[in-house]
C-alpha positions in Angstrom: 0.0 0.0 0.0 1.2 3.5 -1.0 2.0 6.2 1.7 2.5 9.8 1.4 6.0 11.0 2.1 5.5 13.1 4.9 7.6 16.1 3.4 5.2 16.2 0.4 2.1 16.3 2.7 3.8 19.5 4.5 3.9 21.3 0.4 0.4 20.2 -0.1 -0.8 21.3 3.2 1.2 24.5 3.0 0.0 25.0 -0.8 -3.8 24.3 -0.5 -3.4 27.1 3.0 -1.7 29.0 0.9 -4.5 29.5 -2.1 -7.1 29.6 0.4 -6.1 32.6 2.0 -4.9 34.6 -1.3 -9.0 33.6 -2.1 -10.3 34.9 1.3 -7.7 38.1 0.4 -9.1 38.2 -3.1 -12.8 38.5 -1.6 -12.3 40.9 1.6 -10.4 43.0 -1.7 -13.5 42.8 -4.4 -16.0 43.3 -1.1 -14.3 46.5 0.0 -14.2 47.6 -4.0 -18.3 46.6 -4.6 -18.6 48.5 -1.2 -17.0 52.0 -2.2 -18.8 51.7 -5.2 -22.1 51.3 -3.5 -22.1 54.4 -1.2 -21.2 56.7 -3.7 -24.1 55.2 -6.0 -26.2 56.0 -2.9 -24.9 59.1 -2.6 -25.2 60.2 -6.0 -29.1 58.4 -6.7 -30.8 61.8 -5.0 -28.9 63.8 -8.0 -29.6 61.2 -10.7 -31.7 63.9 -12.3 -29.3 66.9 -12.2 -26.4 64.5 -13.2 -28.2 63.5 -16.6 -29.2 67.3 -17.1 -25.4 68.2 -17.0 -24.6 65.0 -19.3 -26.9 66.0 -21.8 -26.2 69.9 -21.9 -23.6 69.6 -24.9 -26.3 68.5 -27.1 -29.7 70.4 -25.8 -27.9 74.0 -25.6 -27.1 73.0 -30.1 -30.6 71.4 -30.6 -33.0 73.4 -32.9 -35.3 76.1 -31.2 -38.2 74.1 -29.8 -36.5 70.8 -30.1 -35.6 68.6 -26.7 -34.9 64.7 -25.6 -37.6 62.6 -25.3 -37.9 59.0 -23.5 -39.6 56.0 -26.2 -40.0 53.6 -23.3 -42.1 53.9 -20.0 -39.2 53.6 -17.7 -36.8 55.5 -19.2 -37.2 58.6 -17.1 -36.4 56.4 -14.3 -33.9 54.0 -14.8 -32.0 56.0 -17.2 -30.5 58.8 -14.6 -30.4 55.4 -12.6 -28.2 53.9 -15.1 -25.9 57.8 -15.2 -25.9 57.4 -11.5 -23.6 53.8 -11.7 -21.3 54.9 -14.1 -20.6 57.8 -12.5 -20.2 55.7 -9.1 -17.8 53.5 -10.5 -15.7 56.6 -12.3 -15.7 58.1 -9.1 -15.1 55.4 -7.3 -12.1 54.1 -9.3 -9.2 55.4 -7.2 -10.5 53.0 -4.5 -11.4 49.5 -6.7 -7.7 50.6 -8.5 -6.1 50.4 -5.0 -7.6 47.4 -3.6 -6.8 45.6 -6.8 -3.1 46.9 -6.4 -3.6 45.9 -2.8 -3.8 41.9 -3.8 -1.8 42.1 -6.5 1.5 44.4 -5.0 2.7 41.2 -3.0 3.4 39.3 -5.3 5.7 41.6 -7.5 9.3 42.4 -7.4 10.7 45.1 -6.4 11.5 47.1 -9.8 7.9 45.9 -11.2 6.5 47.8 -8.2 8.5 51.1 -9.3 7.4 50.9 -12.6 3.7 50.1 -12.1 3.1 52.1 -9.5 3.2 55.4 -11.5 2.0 53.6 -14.4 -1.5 52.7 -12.8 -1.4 56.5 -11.3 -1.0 57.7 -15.0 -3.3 55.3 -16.8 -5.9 56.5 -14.2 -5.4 59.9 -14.7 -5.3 60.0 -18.4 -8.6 58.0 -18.5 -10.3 60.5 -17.2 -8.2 63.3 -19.1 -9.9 61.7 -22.0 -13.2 61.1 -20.8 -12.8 65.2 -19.9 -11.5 66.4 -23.0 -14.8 63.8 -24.6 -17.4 65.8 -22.7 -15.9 69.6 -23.0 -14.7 69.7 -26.4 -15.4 66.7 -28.8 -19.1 66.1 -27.4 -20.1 70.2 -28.4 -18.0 70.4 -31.8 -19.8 67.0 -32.6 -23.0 68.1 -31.7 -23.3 71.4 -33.4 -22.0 69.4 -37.1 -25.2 66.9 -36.4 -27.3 69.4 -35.6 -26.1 71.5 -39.1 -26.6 68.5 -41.4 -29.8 67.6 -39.8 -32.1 67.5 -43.5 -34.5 70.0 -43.6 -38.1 69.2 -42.3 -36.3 66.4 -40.0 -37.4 67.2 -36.3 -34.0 66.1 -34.3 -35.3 64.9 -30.8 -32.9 61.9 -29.5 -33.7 59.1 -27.2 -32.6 59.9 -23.3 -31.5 56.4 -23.0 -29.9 56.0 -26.6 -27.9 59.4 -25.8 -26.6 58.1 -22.5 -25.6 54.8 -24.5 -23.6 57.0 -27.0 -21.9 59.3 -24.8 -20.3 56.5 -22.2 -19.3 54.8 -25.1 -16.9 58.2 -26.3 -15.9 58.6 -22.5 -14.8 54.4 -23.2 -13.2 54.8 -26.4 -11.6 58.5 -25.5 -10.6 57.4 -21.8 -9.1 53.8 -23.8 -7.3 56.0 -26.9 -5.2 58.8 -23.9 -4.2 55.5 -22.8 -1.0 55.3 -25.7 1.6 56.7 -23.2 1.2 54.1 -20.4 0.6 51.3 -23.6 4.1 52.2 -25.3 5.9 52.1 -21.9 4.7 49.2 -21.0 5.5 47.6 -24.6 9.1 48.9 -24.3 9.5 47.8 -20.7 8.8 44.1 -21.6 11.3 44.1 -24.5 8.3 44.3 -27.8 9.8 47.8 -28.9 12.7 49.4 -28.0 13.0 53.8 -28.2 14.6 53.3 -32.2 11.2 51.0 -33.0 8.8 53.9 -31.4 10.7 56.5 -33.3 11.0 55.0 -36.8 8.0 53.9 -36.4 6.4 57.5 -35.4 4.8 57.1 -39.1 2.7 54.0 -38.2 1.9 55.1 -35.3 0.0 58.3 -37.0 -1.8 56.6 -39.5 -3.4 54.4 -36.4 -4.1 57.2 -34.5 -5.7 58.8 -37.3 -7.7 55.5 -38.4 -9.0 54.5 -35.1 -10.5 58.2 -34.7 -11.8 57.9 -37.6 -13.5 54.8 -36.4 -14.5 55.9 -32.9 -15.7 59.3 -33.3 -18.7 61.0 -35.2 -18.7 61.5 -38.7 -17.1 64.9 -39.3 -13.1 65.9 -39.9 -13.4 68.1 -36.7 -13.9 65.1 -34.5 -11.9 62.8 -36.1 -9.1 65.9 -35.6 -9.7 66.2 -32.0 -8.9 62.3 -31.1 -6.4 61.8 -34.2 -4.1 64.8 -32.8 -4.2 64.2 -29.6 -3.1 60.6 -29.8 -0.1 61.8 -31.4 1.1 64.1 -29.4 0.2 61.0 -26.6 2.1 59.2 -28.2 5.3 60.9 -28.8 4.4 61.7 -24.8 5.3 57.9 -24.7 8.2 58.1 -26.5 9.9 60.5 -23.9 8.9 58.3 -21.0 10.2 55.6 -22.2 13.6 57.5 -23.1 13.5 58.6 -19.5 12.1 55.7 -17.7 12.4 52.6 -19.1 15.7 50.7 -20.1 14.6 48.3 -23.1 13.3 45.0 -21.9 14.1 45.4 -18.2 11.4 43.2 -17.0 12.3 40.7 -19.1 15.5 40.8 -18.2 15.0 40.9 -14.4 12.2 38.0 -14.6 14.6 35.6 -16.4 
């Protein structure tokens, strides 16, 4: 009859104890994230109203004279500020769901990972909502007023509240995604994929994307597509320096092998 080395039974032991307490970590981590995000939702359901009135003032100050939002279905003027009320929860609450993710994760990282992704997170976090920002107070309005100037004559324009809300957290997404090129080409260089004479012969490439995917993303007029197309480029050549200042070409790589 087989028996279990004792030695091996002490790993086992010591490995199962082990995963169970990074999964009790893991939960006390996601309750504490849920948590924050509930009592700022809480906080924020008494204004639910006034927060969808400020979200939708780029487009009602450029609609027609007489012309408004309207709401197609019977709960829509309810659940939609509802709806504006979570998203803004969780973008408020990000600093805190951010943290305890770091939190459970920081342990397990060397020391130099820690020093690079430490400002990383801070700078992907802060550009995120630079670009949700610079969606709402500049891209939003120039966007709005083209829509409104080629709506065809006789053509009463009078959007859906819930399709609007739809259609503006989705340019807060792609915006909030596209400021993200600086941390992206950092953490490409710092992994050894590109190295600073890659990201500068490469500058090129790199604006025909950034011209392409806001071309994709953003409403159909030049202005638009300007406003994310330039921006990426100068983000990326933002990149560029940090990586000429921060990074030495696949360090992590290095340091993990």
């Amino acid at each position: 009859m087989a028996t279990t080395d004792p030695a091996e039974s002490d790993v086992i032991e010591d490995t199962q104890q082990g995963l169970f307490s990074h999964l009790l970590e893991l939960r006390t981590r996601l309750l504490k994230a849920v948590a924050a995000v509930l009592l700022v939702l809480v906080a924020l359901v008494p204004f639910a109203n006034r927060l969808y009135a400020e979200l939708a003032a780029p487009l009602v100050a450029r609609l027609p004279q007489g012309a408004h939002l309207i709401a197609t279905e019977v709960t829509s003027p309810f659940i939609t500020p509802l709806k504006l009320a979570f998203y803004a929860s969780l973008f408020i609450s990000m600093p805190v769901v951010l943290y305890q993710l770091w939190a459970f994760v920081s342990p397990g990282l060397y020391k130099h990972e820690k020093r690079l992704a430490r400002p990383l997170l801070v700078a992907a976090l802060a550009l995120f909502y630079m670009g949700c920002a610079f969606a709402y107070l500049l891209v939003l309005p120039a966007a709005f007023r083209f829509l409104t100037a080629v709506t065809p004559q006789g053509v009463e324009m009078m959007t859906d509240i819930t399709h609007y809300l739809d259609f503006v957290m989705l340019m807060f997404f792609a915006f909030g995604l596209c400021f993200e090129v600086p941390v992206a080409v950092v953490i490409l260089a710092a992994i050894g994929v590109v190295d600073l004479q890659k990201l500068r012969s490469g500058r090129r490439y790199a604006i025909v994307g950034a011209f392409a995917i806001a071309a994709l993303i953003t409403p159909p007029d030049i202005t638009s597509m300007l406003m994310l197309g330039i921006p990426m480029c100068l983000l990326y050549e933002l990149g560029v320096l940090a990586v000429r200042w921060l990074v030495k070409p696949g360090s992590l790589r290095r340091d993990a092998a």
